[in-house]
C-alpha positions as CSV (number, residue, x, y, z in Angstrom):
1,X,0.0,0.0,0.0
2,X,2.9,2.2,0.2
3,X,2.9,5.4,-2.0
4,X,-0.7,4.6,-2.9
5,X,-3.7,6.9,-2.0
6,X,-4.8,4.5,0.9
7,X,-1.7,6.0,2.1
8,X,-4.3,8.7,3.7
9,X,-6.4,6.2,5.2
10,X,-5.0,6.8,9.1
11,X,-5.4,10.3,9.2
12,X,-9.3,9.4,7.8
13,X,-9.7,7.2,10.2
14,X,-8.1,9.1,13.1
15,X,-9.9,12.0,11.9
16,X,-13.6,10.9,11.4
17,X,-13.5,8.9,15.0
18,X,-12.6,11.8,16.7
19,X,-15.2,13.9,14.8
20,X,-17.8,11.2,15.4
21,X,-16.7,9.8,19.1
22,X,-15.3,13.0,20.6
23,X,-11.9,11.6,22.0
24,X,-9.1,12.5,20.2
25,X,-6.6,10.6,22.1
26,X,-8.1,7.0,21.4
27,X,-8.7,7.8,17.5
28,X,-5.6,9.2,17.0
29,X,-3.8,6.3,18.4
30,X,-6.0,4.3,16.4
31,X,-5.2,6.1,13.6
32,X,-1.8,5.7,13.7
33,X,-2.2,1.8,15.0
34,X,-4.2,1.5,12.0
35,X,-1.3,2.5,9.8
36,X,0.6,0.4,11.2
37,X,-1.4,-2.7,10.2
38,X,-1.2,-1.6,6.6
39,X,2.4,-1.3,6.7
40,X,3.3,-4.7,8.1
41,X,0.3,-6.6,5.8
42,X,-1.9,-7.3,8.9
43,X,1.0,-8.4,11.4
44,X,0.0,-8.1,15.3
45,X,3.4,-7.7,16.7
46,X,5.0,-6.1,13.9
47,X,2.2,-3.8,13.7
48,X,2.9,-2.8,17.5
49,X,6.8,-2.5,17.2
50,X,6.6,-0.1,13.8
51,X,4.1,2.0,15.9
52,X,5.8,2.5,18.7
53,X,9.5,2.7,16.2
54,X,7.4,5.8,14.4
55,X,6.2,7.2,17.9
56,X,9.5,7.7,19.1
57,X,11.5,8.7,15.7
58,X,9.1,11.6,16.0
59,X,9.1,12.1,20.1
60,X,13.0,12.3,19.5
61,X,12.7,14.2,16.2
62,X,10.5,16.9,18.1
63,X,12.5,16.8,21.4
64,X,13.3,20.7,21.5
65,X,9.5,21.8,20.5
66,X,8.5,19.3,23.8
67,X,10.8,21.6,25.7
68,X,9.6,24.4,24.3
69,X,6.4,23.3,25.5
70,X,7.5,22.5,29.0
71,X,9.2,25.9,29.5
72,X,6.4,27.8,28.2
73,X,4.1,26.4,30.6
74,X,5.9,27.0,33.4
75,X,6.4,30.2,32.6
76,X,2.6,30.6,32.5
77,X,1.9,29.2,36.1
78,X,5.1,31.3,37.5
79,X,3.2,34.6,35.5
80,X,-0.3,33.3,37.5
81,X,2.0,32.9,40.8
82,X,3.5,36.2,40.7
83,X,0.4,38.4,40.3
84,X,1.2,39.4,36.4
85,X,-1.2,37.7,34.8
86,X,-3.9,39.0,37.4
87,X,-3.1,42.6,37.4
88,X,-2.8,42.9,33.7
89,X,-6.7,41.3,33.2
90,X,-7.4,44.1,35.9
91,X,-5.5,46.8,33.8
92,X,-6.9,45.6,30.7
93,X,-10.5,45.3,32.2
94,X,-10.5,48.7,32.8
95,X,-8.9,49.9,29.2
96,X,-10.9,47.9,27.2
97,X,-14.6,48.7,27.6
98,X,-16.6,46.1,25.5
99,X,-16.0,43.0,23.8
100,X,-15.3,44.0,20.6
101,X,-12.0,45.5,22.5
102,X,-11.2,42.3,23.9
103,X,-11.3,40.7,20.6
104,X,-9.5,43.4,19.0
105,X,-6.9,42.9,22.0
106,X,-6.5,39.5,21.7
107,X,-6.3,39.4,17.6
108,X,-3.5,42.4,17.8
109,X,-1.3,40.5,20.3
110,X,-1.4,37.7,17.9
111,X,0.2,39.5,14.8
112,X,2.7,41.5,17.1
113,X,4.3,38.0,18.2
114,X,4.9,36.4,14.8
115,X,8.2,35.0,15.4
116,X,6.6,31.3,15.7
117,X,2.9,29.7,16.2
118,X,3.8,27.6,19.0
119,X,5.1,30.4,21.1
120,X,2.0,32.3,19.8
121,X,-0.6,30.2,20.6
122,X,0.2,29.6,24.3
123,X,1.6,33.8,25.0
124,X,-1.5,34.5,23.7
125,X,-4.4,32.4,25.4
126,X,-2.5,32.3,28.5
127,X,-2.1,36.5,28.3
128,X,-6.0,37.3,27.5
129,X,-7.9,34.5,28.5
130,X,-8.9,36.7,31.7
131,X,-9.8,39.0,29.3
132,X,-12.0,37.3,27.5
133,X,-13.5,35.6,30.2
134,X,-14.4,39.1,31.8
135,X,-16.2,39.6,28.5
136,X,-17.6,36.3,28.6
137,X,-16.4,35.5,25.4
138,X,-16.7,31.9,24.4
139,X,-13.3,29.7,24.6
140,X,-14.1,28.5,21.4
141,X,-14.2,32.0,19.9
142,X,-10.8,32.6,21.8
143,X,-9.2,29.2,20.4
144,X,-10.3,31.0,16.6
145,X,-8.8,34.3,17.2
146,X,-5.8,32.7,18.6
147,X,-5.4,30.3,15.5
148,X,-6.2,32.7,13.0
149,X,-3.3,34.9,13.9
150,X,-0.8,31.9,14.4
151,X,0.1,30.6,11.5
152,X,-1.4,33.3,9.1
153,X,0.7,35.9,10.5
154,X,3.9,33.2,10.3
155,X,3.5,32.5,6.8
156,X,3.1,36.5,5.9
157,X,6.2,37.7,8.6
158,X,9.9,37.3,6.4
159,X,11.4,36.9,9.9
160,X,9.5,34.2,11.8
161,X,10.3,30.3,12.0
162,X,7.6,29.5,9.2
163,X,10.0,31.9,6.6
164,X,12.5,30.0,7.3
165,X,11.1,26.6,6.9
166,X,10.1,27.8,3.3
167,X,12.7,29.0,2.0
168,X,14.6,26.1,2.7
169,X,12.3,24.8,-0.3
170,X,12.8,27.2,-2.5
171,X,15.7,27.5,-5.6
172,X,18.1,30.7,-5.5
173,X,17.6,33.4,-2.6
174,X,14.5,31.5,-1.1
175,X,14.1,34.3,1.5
176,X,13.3,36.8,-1.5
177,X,11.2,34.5,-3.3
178,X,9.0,33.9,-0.3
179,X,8.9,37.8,0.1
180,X,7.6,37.6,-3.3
181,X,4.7,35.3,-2.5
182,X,3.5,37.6,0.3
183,X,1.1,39.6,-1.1
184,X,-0.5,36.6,-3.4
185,X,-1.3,34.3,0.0
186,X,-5.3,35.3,0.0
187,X,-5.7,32.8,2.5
188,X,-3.7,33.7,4.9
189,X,-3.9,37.9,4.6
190,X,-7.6,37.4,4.2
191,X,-7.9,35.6,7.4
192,X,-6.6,38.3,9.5
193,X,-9.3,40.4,7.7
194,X,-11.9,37.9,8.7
195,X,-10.8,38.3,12.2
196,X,-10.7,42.2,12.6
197,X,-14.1,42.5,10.6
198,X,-15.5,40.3,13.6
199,X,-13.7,42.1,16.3
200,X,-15.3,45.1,14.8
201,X,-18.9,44.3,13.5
202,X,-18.9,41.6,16.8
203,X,-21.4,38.8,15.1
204,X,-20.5,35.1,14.3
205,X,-22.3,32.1,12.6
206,X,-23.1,28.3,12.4
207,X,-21.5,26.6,15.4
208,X,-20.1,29.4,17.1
209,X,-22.9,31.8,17.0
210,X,-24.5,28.8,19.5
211,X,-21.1,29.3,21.8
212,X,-21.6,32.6,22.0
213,X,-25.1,32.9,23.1
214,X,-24.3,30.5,25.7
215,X,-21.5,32.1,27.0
216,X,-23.5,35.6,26.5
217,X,-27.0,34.4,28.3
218,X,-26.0,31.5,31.0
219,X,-22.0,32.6,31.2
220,X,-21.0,29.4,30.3
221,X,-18.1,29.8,28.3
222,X,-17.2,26.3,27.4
223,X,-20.9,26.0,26.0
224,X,-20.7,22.5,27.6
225,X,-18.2,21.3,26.3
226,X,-15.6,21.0,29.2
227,X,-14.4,18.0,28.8
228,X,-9.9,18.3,28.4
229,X,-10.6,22.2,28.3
230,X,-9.6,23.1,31.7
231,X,-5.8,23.0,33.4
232,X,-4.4,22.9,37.1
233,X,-2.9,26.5,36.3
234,X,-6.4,28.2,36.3
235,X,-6.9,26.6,40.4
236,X,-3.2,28.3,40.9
237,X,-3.1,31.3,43.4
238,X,-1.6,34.2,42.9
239,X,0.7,36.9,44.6
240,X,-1.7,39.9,45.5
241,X,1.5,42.3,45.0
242,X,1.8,41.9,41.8
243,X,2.0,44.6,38.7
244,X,1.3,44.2,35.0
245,X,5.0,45.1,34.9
246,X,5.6,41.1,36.4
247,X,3.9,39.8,33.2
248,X,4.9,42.2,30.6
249,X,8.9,42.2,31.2
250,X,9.1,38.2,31.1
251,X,6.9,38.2,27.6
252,X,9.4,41.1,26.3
253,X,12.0,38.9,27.8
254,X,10.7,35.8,26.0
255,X,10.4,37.1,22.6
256,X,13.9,38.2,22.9
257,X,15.1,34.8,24.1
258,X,13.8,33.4,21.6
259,X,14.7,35.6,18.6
260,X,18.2,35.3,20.1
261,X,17.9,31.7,20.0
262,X,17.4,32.1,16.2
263,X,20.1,34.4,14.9
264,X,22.2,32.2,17.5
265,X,21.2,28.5,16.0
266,X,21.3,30.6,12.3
267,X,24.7,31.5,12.3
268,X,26.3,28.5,13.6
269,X,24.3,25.7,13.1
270,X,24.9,23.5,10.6
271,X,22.4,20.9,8.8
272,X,24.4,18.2,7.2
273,X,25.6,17.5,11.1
274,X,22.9,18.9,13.0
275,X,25.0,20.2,15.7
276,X,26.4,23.9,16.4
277,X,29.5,25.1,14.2
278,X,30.9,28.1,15.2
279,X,33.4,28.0,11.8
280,X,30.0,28.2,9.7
281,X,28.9,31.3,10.0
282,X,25.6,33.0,8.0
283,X,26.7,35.7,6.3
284,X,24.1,38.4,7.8
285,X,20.9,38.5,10.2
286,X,18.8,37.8,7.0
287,X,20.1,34.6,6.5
288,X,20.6,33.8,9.6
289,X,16.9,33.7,10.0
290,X,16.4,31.4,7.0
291,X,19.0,28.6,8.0
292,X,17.8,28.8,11.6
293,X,17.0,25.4,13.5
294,X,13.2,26.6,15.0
295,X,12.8,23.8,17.3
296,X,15.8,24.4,19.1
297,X,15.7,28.2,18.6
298,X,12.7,28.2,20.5
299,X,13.9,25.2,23.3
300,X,17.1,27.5,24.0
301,X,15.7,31.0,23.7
302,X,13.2,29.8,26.3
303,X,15.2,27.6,28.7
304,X,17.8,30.7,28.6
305,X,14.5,33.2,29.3
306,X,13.1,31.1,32.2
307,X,16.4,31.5,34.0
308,X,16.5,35.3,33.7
309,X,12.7,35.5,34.6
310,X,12.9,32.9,37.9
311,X,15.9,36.0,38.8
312,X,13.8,38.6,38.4
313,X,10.8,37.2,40.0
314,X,12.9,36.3,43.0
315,X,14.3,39.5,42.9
316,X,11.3,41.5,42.4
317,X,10.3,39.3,45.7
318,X,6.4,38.1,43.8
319,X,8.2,34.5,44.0
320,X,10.0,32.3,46.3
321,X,12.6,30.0,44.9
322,X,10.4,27.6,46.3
323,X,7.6,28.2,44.5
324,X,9.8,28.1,41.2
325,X,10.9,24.9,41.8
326,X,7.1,23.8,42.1
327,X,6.2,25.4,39.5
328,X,8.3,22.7,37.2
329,X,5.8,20.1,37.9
330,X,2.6,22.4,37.2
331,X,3.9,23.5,34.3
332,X,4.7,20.2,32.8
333,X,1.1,19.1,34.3
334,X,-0.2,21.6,32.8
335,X,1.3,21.0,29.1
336,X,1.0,16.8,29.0
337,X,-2.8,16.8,27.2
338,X,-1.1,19.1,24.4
339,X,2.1,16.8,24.4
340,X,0.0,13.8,24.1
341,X,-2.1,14.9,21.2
342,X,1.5,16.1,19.4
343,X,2.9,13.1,20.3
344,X,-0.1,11.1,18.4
345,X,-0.4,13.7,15.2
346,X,3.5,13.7,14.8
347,X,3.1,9.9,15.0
348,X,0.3,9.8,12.4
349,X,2.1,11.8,10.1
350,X,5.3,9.7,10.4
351,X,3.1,6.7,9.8
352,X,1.7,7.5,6.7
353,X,5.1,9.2,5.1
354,X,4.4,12.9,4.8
355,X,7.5,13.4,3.8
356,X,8.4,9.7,2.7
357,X,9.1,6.7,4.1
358,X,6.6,4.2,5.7
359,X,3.2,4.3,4.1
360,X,5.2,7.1,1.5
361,X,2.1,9.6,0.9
362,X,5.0,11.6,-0.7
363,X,5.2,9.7,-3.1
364,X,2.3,9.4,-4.5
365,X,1.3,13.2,-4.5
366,X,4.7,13.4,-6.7
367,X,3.4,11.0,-9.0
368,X,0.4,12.0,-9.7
369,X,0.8,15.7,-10.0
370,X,4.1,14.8,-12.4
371,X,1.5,13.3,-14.9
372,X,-1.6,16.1,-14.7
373,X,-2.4,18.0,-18.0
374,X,-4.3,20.4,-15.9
375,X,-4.4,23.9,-18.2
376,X,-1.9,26.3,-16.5
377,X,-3.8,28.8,-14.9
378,X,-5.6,26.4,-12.7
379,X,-2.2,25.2,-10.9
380,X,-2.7,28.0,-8.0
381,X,-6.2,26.6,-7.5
382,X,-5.6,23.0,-7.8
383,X,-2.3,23.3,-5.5
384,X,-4.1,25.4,-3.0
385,X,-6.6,22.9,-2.9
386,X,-4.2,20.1,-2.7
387,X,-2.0,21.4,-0.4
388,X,-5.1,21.9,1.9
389,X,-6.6,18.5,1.6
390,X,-3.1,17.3,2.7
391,X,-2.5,19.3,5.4
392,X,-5.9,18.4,6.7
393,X,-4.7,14.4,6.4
394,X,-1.3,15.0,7.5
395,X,-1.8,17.8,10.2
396,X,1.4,19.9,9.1
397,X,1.8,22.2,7.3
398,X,5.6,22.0,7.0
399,X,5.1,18.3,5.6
400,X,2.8,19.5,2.7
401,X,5.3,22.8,1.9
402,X,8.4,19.9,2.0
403,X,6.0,17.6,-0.5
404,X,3.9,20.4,-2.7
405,X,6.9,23.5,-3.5
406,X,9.4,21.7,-5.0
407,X,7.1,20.2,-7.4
408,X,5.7,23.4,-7.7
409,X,9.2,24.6,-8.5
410,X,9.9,21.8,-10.8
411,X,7.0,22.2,-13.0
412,X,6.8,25.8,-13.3
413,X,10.0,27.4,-12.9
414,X,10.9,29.4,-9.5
415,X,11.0,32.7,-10.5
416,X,7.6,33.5,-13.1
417,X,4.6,35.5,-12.0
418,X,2.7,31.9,-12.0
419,X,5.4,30.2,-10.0
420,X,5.2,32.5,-7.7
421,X,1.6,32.5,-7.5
422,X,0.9,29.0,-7.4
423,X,4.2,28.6,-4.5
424,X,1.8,31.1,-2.0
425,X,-1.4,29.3,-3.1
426,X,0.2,26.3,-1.8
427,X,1.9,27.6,1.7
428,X,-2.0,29.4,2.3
429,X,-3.5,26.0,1.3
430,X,-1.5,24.5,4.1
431,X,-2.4,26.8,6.5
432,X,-6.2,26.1,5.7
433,X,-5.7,22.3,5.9
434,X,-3.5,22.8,9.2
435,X,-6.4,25.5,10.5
436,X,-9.2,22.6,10.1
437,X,-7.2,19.3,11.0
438,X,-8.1,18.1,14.5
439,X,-5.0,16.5,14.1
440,X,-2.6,19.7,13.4
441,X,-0.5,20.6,16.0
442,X,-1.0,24.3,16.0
443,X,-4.5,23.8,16.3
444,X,-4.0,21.5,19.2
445,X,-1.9,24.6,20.8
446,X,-5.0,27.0,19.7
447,X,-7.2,24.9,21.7
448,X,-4.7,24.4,25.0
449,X,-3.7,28.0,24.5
450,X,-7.4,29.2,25.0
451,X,-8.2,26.0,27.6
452,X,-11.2,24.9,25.1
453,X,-12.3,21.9,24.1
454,X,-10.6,20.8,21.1
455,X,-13.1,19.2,19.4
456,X,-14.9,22.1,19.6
457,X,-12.5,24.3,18.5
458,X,-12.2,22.1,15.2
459,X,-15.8,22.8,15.2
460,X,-15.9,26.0,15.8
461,X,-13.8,26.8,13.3
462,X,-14.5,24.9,10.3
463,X,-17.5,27.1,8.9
464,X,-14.6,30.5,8.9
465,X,-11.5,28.3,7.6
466,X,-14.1,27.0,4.8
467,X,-15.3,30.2,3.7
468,X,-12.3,31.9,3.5
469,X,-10.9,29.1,1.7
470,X,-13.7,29.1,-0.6
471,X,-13.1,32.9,-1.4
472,X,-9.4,32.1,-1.9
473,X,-10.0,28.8,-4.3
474,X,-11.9,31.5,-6.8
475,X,-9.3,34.1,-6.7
476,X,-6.5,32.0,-7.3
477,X,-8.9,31.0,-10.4
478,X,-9.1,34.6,-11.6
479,X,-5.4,35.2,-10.8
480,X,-4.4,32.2,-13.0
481,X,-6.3,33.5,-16.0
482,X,-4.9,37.3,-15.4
483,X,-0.8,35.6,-15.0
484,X,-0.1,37.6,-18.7
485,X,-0.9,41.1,-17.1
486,X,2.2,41.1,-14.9
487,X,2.1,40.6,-11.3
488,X,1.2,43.8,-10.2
489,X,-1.9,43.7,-12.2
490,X,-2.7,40.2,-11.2
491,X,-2.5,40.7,-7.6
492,X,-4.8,43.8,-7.9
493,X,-7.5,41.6,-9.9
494,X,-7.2,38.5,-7.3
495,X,-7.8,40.6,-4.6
496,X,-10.5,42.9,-5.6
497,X,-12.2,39.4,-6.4
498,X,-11.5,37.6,-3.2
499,X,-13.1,41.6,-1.3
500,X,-16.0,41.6,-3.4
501,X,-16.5,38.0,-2.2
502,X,-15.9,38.7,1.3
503,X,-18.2,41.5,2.3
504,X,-20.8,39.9,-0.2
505,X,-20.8,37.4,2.6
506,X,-20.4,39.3,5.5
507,X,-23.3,41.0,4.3
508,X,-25.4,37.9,3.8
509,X,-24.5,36.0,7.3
510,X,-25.2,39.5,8.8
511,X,-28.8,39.7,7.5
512,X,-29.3,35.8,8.1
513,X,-28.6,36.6,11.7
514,X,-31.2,39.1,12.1
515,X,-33.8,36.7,10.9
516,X,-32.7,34.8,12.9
517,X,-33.1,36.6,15.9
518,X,-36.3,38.1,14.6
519,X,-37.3,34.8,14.0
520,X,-36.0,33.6,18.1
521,X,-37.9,36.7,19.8
């Protein structure tokens, strides 16, 4: 069955039976367990050994982004400990007057941290979920605004781990040519519009229009659905003395960490041996971004900023040593239902050979886009779509740029006004299929960042991912057919398409709503 379509089959499997049965953990590993049948021919014991052989290949693979993980939620209990977190959702509750604000709030943190969606995800929730709460915004809307300006904002910042990630798949100067794809990523730019035009306008549909009313009318934010949405670090006390000051210097001091752990891992680390080598030096800060190790960027930048921040909480006197140390355990406690689901989607994706191997999916995406006679100007569309509907199976979105660009490259050429076109079709079809995969480990974060269920979130935010998706899947239709009027000219076109679209809808749900609510009074 290798490099065959029922290649897919264990993220279909994984993913309908956690759609269907609510418990991600079991279908995942089911999923995966599942995979690993196909790959041995129906063998028990060998079936058990290659899962558990794939489980930890990627548990070691992923090592630093565990640590990440770890560090990051200690660093949330320590900022609940020493009165930060507290005293800013007091500030902020008196600056922000209505919920629109909070949204607003929320979405603008997002696209200021855009060094890397992990770290984004779990600053964010953990930062304005008393907020939100105060707001009585629904966790599910949280876990949306929180995804929505992850990995959108990523693939749209030239300095951020996603950057660098592409342009490791690109021919020539792939930092350029990823600049280039920028403004062509409809997805991903209109997104961030989606969000902003709800923080503004404050009205929602299908699913979460329900989660909204709950949380609005019975103050139920969780709109039942509590089940794996709550941690121990919302029980944890915290020190009355504290200022905003005691959260907002260890997130400055966090982003700095970990932009220093970058440039540091950029300049000296090289990838043939995949250790540190201080003789191998990246000519400037620009490329020291692209050659950048993320992963353990981030697990160094934060272990390095957890040390200066246990200092300066000890010295600021919010937090005993003791309570540090304890807060190791919490932390950890706190991150091990995100860990686990990683540990299963990584898993899942190794199975079924995202980027070859195993089950080989890789290879038989190669194959069968090498022989399409699709006309030309539907590559953007049909690679957008692609790259989405493997994303979605795979749950990464760095799996489907590793399989999808090069052939993108190959085909087309790296440099053309269609190249370049169908290249950002393909990075913002990944970050649809990662935005709607329960399986998707940024989405996973979205959902631990904002403590809501994650089925939910999945949910939640299917009918937004879709529509937007939808919009983008026409314009990158009209943009094909426009490829002879230069770039400039081409973008222009796409986009005035993908607007018109856009508030056509907005529109539309707006004025279904108030039947609606006509209709409920």
């Amino acid at each position: 069955m290798e490099g065959t379509i029922w290649a897919f089959l264990p993220a279909v499997i994984a993913i309908v039976l956690a759609l269907v049965t609510k418990q991600v953990y079991v279908s995942l590993f089911l999923g995966i367990f599942a995979g690993a049948l196909m790959f041995t021919g129906g063998d028990l014991l060998k079936a058990m050994f290659t899962l558990y052989q794939v489980m930890s290949e990627k548990v070691g693979g992923n090592t630093p982004i565990i640590v990440f993980l770890v560090v990051l939620g200690i660093l949330v209990v320590l900022m609940q400990k020493s009165g930060g977190a507290k005293a800013y959702g007091e500030w902020a509750g008196k600056k922000i007057k209505s919920k629109s604000g909070a949204l607003a709030a929320t979405a603008g943190l997002g696209c200021l941290i855009f060094v890397d969606d992990y770290f984004n995800c779990l600053t964010v929730g953990s930062v304005m979920r008393p907020v939100t709460d105060k707001f009585k915004v629904s966790r599910a809307k949280l876990a949306y605004i929180i995804d929505a300006t992850a990995a959108p904002v990523c693939i749209i910042a030239p300095i951020s781990s996603w950057a660098a990630a592409v342009s490791g798949e690109l021919e020539g100067d792939g930092l350029m040519v990823f600049i280039s794809t920028i403004p062509f990523n409809i997805y991903a730019l209109l997104t961030l519009v989606m969000v902003f035009t709800l923080c503004y306008l404050n009205f929602d549909f299908a699913k979460m229009r329900r989660n909204e009313l709950t949380a609005e009318t019975t103050g139920d934010l969780f709109a039942g659905m509590t089940e794996d949405a709550k941690s121990d670090s919302a029980e944890i006390a915290s020190n009355p003395k504290g200022k905003v000051r005691h959260l907002l210097i260890p997130v400055i001091i966090l982003i700095v960490c970990c932009i220093g752990g970058m440039l540091y891992t950029g300049f000296f680390y090289n990838w043939d041996t995949g250790l540190i080598d201080t003789e191998l030096q990246s000519a400037n800060v620009i490329e020291a971004f692209s050659n950048c190790d993320a992963g353990m960027s981030l697990a160094i930048g934060s272990t390095v900023a957890l040390i200066i921040i246990a200092a300066y909480y000890m010295i600021a006197r919010v937090v005993s040593f003791k309570e540090i140390t304890g807060s190791f355990t919490e932390g950890f406690k706190a991150m091990v239902p995100a860990i686990l689901i990683l540990t299963f989607a990584w898993s899942i994706s190794g199975i079924m050979g995202a980027r070859g191997g195993y089950l080989d999916a890789q290879a038989f995406v190669e194959t069968n886009l090498a022989n399409s006679a699709f006309p030309e100007f539907l590559f953007p569309a049909i690679f957008f779509i692609l790259a989405g509907a493997i994303a979605f199976a795979t749950g990464t979105s760095w799996g489907t740029f590793g399989v999808l660009v090069p052939i993108a490259v190959t085909i087309l050429g790296g440099s053309g006004t269609l190249a370049i076109l169908t290249v950002s079709a393909t990075l913002g079809g990944a970050v649809f299929g990662d935005h709607i995969s329960p399986i998707s480990d940024t989405t996973i974060l979205a959902s631990a960042g904002a403590e809501c269920n994650h089925v939910d979130h999945v949910n939640t935010q299917l009918p937004y991912a879709g529509l937007i998706a939808g919009i983008a899947a026409i314009a990158y239709v009209v943009a094909g057919l426009c490829v002879s009027l230069g770039s400039v000219l081409c973008c222009v076109i796409a986009w005035a398409v993908a607007l018109v679209l856009f508030f056509g809808a907005v529109l539309f749900i707006k004025q279904r709503n108030k039947k609606a609510q006509q209709t409920e009074a």
